[in-house]
mmCIF file of the C-alpha atoms, coordinates in Angstrom:
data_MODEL
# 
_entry.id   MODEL 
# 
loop_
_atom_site.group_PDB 
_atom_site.id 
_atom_site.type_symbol 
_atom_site.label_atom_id 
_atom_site.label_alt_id 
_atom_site.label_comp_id 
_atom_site.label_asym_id 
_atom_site.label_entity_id 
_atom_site.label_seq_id 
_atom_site.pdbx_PDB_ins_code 
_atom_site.Cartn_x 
_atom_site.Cartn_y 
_atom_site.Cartn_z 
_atom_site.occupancy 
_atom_site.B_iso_or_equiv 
_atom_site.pdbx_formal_charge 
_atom_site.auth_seq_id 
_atom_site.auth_comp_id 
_atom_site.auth_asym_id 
_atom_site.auth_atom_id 
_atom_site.pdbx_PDB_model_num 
ATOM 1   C CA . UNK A 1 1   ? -57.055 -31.680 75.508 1.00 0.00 ? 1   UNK A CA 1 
ATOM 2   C CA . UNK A 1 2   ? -58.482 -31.205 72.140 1.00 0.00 ? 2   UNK A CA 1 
ATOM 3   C CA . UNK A 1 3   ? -56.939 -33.703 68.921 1.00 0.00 ? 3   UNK A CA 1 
ATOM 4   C CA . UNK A 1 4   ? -56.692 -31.504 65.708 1.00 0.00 ? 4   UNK A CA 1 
ATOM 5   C CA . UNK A 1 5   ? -56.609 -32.529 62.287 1.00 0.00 ? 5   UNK A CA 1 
ATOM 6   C CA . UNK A 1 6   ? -56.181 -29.783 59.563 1.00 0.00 ? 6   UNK A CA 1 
ATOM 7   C CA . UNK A 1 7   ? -57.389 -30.572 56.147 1.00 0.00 ? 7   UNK A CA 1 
ATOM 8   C CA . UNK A 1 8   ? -56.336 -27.543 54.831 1.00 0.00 ? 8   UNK A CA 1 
ATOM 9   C CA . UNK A 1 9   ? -53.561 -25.123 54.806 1.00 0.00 ? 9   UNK A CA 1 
ATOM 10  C CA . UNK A 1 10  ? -55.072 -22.054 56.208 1.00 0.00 ? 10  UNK A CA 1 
ATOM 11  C CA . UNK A 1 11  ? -56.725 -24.007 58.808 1.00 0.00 ? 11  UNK A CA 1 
ATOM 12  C CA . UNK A 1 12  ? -53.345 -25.328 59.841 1.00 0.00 ? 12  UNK A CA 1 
ATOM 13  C CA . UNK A 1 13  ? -51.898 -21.806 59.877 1.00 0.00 ? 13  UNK A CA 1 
ATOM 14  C CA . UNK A 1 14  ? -54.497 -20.399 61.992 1.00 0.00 ? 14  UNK A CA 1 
ATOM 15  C CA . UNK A 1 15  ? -54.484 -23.567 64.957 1.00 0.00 ? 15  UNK A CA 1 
ATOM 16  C CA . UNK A 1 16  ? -50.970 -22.553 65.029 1.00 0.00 ? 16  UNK A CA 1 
ATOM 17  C CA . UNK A 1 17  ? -51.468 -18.622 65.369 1.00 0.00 ? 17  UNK A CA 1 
ATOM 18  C CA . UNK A 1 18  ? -54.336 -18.921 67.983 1.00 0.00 ? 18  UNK A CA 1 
ATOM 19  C CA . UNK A 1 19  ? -51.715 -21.864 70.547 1.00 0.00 ? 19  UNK A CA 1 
ATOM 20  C CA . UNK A 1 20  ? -53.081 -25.424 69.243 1.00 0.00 ? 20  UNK A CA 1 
ATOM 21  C CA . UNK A 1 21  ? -50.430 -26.705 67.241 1.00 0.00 ? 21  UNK A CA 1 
ATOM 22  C CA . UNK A 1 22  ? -49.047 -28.848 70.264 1.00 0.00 ? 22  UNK A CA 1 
ATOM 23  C CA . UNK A 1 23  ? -52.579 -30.773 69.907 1.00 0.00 ? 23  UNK A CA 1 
ATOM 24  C CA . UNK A 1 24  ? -52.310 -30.725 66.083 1.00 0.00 ? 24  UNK A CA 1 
ATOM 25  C CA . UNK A 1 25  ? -52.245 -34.872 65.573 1.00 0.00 ? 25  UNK A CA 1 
ATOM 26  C CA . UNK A 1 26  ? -52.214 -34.674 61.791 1.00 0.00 ? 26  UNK A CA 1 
ATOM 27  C CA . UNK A 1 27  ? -52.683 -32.702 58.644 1.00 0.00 ? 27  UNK A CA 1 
ATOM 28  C CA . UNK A 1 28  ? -53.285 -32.270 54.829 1.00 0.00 ? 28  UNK A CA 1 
ATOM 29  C CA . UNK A 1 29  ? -50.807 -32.995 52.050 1.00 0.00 ? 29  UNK A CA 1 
ATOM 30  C CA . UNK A 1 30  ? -50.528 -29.377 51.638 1.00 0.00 ? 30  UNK A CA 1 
ATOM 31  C CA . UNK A 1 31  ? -50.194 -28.000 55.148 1.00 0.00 ? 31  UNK A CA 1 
ATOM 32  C CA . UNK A 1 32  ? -46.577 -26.698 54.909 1.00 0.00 ? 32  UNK A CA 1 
ATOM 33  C CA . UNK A 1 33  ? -47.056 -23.620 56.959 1.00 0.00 ? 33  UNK A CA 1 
ATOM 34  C CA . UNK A 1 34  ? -45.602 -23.047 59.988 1.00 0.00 ? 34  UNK A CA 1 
ATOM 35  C CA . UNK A 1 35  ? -42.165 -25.525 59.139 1.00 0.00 ? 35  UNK A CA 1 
ATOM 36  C CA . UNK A 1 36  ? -42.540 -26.842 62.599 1.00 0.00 ? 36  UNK A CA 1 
ATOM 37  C CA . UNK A 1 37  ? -45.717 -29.228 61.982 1.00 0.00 ? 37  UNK A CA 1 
ATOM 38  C CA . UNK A 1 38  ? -43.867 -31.142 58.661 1.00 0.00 ? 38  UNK A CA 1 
ATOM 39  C CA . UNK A 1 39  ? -43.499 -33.802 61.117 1.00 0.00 ? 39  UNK A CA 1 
ATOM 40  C CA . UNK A 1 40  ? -47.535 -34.517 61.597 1.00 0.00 ? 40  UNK A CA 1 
ATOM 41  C CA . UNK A 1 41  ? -48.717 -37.550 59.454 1.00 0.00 ? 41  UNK A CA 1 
ATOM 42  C CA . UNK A 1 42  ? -50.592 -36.412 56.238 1.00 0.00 ? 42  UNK A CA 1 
ATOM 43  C CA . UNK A 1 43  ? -53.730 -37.304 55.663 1.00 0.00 ? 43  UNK A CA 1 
ATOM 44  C CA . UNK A 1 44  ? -54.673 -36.826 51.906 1.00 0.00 ? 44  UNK A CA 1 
ATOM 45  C CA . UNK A 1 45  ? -53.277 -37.032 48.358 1.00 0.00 ? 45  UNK A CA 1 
ATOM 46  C CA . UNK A 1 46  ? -54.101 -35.237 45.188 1.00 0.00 ? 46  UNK A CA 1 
ATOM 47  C CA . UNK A 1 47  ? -55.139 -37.493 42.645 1.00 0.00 ? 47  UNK A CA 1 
ATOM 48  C CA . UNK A 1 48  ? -54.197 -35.511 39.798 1.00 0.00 ? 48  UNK A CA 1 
ATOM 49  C CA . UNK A 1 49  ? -50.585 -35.251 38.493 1.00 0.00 ? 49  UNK A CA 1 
ATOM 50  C CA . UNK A 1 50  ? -48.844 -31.863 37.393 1.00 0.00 ? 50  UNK A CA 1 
ATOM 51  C CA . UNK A 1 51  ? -47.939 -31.578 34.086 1.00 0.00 ? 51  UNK A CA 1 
ATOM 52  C CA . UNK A 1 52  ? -49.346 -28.366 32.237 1.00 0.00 ? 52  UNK A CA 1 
ATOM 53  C CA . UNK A 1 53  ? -51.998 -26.127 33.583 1.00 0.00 ? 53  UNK A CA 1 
ATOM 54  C CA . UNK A 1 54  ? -53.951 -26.737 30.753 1.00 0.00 ? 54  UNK A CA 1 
ATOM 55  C CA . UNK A 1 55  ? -53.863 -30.767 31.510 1.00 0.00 ? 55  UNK A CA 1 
ATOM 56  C CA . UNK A 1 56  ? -54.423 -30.272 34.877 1.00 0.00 ? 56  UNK A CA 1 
ATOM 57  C CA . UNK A 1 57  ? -57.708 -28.193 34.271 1.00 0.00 ? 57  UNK A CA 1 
ATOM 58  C CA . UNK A 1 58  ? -58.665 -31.668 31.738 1.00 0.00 ? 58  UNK A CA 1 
ATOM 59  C CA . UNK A 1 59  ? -58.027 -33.457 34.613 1.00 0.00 ? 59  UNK A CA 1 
ATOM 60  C CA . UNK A 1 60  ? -59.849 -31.470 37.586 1.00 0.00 ? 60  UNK A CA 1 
ATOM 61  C CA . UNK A 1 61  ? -62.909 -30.810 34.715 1.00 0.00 ? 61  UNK A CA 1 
ATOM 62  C CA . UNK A 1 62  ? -62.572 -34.735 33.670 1.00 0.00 ? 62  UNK A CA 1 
ATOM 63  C CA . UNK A 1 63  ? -62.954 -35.738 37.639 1.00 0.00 ? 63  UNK A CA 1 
ATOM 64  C CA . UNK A 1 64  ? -65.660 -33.155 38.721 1.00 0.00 ? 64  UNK A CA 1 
ATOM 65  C CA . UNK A 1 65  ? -67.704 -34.280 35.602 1.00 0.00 ? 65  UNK A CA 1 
ATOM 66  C CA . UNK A 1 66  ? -68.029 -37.271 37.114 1.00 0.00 ? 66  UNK A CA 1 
ATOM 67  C CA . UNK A 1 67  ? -68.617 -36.207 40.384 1.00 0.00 ? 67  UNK A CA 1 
ATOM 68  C CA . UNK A 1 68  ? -64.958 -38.022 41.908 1.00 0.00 ? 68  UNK A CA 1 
ATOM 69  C CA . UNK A 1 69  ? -63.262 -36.139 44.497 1.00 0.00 ? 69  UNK A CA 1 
ATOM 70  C CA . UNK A 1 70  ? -60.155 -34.621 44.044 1.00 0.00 ? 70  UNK A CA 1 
ATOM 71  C CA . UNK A 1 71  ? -58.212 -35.995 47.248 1.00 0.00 ? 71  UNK A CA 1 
ATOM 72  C CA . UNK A 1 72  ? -57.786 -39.150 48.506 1.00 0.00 ? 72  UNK A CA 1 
ATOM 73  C CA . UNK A 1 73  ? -58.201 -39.273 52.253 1.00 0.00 ? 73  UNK A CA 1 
ATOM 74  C CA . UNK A 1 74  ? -56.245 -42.024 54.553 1.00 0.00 ? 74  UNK A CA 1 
ATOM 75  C CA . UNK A 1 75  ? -59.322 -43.312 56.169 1.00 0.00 ? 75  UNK A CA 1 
ATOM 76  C CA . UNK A 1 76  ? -58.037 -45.855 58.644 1.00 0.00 ? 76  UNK A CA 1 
ATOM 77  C CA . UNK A 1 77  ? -55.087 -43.351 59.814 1.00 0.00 ? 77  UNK A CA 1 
ATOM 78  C CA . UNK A 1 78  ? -57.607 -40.273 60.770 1.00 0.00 ? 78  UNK A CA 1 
ATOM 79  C CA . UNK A 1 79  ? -59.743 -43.217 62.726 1.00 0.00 ? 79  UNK A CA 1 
ATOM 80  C CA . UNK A 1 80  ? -57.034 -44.259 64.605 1.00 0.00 ? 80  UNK A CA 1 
ATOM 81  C CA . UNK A 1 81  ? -55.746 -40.931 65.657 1.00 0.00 ? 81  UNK A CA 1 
ATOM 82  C CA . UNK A 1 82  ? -59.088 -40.366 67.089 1.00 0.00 ? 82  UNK A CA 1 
ATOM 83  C CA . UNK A 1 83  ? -59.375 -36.638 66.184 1.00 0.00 ? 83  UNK A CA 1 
ATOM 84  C CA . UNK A 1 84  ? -61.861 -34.404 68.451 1.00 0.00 ? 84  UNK A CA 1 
ATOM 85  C CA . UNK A 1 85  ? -61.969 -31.566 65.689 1.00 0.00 ? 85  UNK A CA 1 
ATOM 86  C CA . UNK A 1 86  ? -61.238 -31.881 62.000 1.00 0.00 ? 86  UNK A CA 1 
ATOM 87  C CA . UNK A 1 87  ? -60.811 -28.176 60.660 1.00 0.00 ? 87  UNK A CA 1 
ATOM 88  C CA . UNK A 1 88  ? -61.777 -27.995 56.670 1.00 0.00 ? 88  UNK A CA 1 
ATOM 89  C CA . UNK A 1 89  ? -63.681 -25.925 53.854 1.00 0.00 ? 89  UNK A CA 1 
ATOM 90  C CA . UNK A 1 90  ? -66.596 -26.505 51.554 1.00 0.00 ? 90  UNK A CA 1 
ATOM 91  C CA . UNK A 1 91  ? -65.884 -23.275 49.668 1.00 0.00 ? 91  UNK A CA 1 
ATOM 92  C CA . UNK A 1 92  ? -63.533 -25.070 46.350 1.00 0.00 ? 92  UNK A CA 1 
ATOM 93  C CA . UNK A 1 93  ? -63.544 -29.074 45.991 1.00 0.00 ? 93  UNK A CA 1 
ATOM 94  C CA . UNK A 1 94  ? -60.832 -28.403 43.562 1.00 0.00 ? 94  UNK A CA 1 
ATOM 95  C CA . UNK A 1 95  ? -58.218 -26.498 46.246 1.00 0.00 ? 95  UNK A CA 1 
ATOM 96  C CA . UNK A 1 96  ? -58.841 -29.212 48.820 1.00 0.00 ? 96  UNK A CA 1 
ATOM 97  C CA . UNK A 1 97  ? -61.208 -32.408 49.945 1.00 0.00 ? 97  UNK A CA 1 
ATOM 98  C CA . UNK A 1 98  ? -64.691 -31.676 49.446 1.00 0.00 ? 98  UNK A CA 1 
ATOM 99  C CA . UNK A 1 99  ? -66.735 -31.983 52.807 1.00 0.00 ? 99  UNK A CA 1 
ATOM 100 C CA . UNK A 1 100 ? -68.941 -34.713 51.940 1.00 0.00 ? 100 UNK A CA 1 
ATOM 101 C CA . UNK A 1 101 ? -66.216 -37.288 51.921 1.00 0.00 ? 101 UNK A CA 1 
ATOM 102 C CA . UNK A 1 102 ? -65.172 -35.653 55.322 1.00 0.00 ? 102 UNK A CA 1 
ATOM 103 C CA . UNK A 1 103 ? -68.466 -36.171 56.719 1.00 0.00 ? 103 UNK A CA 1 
ATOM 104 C CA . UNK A 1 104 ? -68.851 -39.068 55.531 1.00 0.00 ? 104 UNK A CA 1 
ATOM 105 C CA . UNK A 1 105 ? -65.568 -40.753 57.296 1.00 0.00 ? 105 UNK A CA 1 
ATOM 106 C CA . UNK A 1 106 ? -66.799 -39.031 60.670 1.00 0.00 ? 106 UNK A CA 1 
ATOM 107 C CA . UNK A 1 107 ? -70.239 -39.828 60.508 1.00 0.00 ? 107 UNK A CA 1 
ATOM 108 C CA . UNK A 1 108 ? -68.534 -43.478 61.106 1.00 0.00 ? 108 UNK A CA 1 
ATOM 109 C CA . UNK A 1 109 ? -66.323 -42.560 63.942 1.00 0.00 ? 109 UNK A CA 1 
ATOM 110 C CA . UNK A 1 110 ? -67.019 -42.994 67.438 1.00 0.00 ? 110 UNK A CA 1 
ATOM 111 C CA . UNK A 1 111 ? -66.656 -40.656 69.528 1.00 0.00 ? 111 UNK A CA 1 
ATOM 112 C CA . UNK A 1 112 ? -67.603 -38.679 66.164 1.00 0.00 ? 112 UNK A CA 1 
ATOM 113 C CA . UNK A 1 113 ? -65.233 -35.419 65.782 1.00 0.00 ? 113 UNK A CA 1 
ATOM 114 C CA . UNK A 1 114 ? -66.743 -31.881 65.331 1.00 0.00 ? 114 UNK A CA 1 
ATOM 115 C CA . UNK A 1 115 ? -66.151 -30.672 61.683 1.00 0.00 ? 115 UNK A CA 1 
ATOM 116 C CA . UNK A 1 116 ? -65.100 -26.986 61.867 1.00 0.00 ? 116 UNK A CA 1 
ATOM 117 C CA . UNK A 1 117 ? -65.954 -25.436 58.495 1.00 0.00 ? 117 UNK A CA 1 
ATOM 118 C CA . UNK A 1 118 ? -64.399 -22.562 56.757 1.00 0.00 ? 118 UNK A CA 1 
ATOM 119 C CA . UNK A 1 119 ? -66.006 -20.849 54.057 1.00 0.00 ? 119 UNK A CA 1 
ATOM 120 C CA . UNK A 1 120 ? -64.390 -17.228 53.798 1.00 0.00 ? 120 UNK A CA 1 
ATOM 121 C CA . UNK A 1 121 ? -65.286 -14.663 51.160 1.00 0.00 ? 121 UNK A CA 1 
ATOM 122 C CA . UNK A 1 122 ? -63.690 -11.500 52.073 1.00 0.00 ? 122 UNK A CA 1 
ATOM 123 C CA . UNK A 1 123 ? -61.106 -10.445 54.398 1.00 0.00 ? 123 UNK A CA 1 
ATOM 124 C CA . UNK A 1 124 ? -63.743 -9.668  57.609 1.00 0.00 ? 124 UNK A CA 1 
ATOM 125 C CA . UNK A 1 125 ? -64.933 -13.322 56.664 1.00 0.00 ? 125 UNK A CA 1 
ATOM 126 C CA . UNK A 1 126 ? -61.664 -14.585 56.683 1.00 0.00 ? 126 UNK A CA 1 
ATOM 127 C CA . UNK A 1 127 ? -60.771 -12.766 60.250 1.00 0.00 ? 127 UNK A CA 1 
ATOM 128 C CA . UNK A 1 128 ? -63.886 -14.500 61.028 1.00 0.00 ? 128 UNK A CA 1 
ATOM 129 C CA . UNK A 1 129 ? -61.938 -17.872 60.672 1.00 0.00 ? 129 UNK A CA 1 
ATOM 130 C CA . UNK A 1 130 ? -59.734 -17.207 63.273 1.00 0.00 ? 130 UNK A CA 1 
ATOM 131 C CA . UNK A 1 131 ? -62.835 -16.178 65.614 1.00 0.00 ? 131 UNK A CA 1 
ATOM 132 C CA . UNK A 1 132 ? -64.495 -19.859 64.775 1.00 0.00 ? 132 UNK A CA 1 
ATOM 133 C CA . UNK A 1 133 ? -61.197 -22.164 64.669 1.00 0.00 ? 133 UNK A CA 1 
ATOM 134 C CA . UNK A 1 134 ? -59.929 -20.303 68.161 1.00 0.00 ? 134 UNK A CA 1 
ATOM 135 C CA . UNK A 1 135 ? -63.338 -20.722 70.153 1.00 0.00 ? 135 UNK A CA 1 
ATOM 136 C CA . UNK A 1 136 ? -64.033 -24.768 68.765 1.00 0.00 ? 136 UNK A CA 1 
ATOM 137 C CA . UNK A 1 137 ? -60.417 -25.608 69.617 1.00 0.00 ? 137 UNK A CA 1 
ATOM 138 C CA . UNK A 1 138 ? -60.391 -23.708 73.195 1.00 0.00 ? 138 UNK A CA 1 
ATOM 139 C CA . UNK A 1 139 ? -58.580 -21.227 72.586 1.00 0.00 ? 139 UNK A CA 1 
ATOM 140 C CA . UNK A 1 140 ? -60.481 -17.852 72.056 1.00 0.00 ? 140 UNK A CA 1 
ATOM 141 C CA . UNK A 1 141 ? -58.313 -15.459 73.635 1.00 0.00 ? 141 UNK A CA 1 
ATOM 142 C CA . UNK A 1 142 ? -55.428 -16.154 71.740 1.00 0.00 ? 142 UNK A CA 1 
ATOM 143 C CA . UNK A 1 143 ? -58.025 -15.954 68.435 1.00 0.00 ? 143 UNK A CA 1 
ATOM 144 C CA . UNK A 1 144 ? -59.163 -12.469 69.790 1.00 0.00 ? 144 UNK A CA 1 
ATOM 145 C CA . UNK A 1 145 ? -55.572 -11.552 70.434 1.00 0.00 ? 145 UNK A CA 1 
ATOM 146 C CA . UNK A 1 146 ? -54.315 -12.669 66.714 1.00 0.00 ? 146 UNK A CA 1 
ATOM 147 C CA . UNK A 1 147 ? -57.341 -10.839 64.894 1.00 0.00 ? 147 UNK A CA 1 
ATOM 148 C CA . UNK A 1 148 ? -56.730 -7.942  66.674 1.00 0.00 ? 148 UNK A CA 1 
ATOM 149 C CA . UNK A 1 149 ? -53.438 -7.906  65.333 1.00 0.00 ? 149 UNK A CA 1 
ATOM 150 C CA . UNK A 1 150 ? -54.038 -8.396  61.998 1.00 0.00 ? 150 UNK A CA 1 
ATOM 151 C CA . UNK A 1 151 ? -56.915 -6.247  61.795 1.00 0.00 ? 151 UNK A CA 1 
ATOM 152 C CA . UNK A 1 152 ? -54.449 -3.856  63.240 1.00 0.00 ? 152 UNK A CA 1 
ATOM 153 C CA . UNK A 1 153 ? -51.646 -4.086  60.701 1.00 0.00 ? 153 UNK A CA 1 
ATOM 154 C CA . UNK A 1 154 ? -54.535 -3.862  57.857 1.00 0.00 ? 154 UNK A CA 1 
ATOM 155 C CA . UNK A 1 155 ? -56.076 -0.595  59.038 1.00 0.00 ? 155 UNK A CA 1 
ATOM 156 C CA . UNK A 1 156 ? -52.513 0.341   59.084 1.00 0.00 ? 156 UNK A CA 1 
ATOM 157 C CA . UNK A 1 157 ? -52.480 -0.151  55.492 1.00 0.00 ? 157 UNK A CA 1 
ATOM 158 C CA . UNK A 1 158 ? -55.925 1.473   54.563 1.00 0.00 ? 158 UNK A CA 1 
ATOM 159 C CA . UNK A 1 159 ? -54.802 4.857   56.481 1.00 0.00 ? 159 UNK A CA 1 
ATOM 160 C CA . UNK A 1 160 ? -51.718 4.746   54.500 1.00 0.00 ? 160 UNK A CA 1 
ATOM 161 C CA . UNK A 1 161 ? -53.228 4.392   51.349 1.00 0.00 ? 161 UNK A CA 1 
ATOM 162 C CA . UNK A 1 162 ? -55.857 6.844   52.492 1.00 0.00 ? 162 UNK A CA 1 
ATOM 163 C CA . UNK A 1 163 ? -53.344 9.664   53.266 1.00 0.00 ? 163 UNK A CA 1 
ATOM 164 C CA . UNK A 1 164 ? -51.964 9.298   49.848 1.00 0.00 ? 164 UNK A CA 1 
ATOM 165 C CA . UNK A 1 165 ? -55.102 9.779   48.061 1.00 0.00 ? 165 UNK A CA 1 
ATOM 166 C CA . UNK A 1 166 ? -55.983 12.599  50.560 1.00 0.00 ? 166 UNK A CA 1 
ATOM 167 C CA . UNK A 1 167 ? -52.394 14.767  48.878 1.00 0.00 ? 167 UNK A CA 1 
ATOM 168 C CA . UNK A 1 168 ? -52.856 13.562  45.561 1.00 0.00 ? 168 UNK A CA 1 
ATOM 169 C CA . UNK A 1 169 ? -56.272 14.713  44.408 1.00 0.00 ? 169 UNK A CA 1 
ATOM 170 C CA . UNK A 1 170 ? -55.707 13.180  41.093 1.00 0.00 ? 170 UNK A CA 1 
ATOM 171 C CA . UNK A 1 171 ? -54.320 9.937   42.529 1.00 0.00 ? 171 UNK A CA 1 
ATOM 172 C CA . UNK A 1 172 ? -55.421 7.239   39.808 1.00 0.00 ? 172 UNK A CA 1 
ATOM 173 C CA . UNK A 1 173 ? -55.765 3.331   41.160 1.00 0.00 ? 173 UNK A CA 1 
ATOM 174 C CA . UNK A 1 174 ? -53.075 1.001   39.273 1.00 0.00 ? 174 UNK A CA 1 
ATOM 175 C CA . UNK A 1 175 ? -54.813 -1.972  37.753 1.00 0.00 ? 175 UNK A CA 1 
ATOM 176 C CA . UNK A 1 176 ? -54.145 -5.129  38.727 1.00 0.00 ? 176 UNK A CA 1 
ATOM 177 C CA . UNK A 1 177 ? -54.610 -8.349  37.233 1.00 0.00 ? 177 UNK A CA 1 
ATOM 178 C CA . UNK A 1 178 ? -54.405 -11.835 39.408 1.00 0.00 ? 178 UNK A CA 1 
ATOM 179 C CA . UNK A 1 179 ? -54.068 -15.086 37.994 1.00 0.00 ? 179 UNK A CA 1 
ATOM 180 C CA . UNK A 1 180 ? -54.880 -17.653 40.109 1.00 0.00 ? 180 UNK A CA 1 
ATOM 181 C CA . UNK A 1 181 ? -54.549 -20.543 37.108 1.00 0.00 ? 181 UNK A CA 1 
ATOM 182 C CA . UNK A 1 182 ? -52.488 -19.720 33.642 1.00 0.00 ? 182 UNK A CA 1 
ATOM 183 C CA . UNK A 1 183 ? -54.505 -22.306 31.377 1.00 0.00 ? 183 UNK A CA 1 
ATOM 184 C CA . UNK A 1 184 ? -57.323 -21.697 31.042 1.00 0.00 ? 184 UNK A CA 1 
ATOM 185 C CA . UNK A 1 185 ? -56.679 -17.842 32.943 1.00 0.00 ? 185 UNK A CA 1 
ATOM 186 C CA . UNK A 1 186 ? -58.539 -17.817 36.195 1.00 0.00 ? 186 UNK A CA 1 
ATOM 187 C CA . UNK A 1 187 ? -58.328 -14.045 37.121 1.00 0.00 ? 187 UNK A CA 1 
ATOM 188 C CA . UNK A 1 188 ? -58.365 -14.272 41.499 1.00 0.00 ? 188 UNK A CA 1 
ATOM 189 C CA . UNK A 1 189 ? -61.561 -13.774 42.891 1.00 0.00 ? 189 UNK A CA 1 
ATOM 190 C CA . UNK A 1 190 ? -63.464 -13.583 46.793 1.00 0.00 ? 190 UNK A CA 1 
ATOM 191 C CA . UNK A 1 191 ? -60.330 -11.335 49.345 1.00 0.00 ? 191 UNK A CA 1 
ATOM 192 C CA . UNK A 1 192 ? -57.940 -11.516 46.539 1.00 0.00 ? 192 UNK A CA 1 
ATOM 193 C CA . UNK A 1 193 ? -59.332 -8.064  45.045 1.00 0.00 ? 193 UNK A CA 1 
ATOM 194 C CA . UNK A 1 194 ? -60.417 -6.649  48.323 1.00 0.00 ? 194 UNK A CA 1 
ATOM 195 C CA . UNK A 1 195 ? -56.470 -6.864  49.227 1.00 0.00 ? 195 UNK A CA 1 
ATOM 196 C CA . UNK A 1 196 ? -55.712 -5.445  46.247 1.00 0.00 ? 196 UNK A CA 1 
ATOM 197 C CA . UNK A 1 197 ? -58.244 -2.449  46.743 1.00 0.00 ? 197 UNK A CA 1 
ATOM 198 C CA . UNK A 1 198 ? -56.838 -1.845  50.427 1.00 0.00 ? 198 UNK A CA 1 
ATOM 199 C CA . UNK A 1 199 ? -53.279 -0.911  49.095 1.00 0.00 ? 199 UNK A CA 1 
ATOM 200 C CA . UNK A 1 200 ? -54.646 1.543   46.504 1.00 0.00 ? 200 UNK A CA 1 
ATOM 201 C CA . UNK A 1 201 ? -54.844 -0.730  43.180 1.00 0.00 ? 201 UNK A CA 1 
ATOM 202 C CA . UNK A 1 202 ? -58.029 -2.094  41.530 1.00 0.00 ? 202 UNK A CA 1 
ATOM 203 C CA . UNK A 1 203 ? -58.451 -5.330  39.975 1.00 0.00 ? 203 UNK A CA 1 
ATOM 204 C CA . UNK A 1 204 ? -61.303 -4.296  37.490 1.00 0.00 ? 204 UNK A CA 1 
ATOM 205 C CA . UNK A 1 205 ? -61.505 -7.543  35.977 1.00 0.00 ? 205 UNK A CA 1 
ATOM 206 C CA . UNK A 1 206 ? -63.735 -9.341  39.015 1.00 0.00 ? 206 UNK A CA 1 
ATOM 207 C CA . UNK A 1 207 ? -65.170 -7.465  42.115 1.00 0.00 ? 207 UNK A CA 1 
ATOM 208 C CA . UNK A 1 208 ? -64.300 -8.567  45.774 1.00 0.00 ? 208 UNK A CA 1 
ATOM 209 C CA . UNK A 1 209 ? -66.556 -11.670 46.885 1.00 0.00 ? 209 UNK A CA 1 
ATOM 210 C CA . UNK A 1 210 ? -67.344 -12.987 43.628 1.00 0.00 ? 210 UNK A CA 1 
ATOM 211 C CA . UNK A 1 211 ? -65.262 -16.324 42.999 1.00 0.00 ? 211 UNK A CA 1 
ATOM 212 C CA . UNK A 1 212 ? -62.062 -16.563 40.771 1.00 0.00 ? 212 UNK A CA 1 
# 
């Protein structure tokens, strides 16, 4: 039986879609998502405090600048629950812990855990996801099961959208703007537009797979 730590909140979302949660042992400060894992011990902090967006980008810009992480990560908890698969990301240091210091912790452990690594940039990368958590946690066929769902109820949404265009020769795309960060704006970037291109808008300010 596999012991899974999620580092991040989509990671923690999909080990629960694809039947691992019951071997979930612990989780990130932000893992919130399903309500039924609350009770796992977290694992990391933010290190910066909320008080404006505008302070917060000094602080993230302040930290990165000199190459500090983000997160603090309880070291001597995730070695003693003796994880066999961390699940994390190395595609934004600033949304959650940056690999490195991941890797770094597990290079240490013994036995040392695989480090499951998500990286999405579009929506068939982020079906993708489910693919990779589901086969390194054992549980494939309820990934291929989930994906198949949702790649169901997303082709539902393109054939809507393309029906409408089909009667309405003249149909015009609504813009769309998506902030992902008020100050400084950070207009959304990678799926974010793709989403917003599947249900018949355009968001004409950044292109699907470029970063926010």
């Amino acid at each position: 039986m596999q012991r899974i730590v999620s580092l991040l909140p989509s990671a923690a979302e999909i080990v629960c879609l694809v039947g691992g949660q019951p071997e979930m042992v612990a989780r990130s400060h932000e893992d919130d998502f399903p309500a039924t894992i609350k009770h796992l011990p977290m694992l990391t902090e933010a290190k910066t405090h909320f008080t404006t967006s505008a302070d917060v980008d000094r602080q993230v810009s302040e930290a990165l600048s000199a190459g500090t992480s983000l997160y603090e990560l309880d070291v001597d908890q995730l070695k003693a629950l003796k994880p066999t698969v961390i699940v994390t990301q190395d595609l934004c240091n600033v949304c959650s812990i940056d690999l490195v210091s991941v890797q770094r912790v597990a290079s240490k452990m013994n036995p040392r855990p695989e480090i499951v690594t998500l990286n999405p940039t579009s929506i068939h990368e982020v079906m993708e996801s489910i693919t990779t958590v589901g086969e390194a946690i054992g549980h494939s066929e309820g990934a291929a099961k989930v994906r198949a769902e949702l790649e169901g109820r997303i082709q539902k949404c393109k054939d809507v959208v393309a029906d409408i265009k089909a009667k309405n020769p003249d149909y015009k795309p609504k813009k769309v703007m998506f902030f992902e960060w008020t100050d400084p704006i950070y207009p959304a970037g990678h799926w974010t537009p793709e989403i917003i291109e599947f249900v018949g808008g355009v968001h004409p300010i950044n292109r699907p797979g470029i970063p926010s």
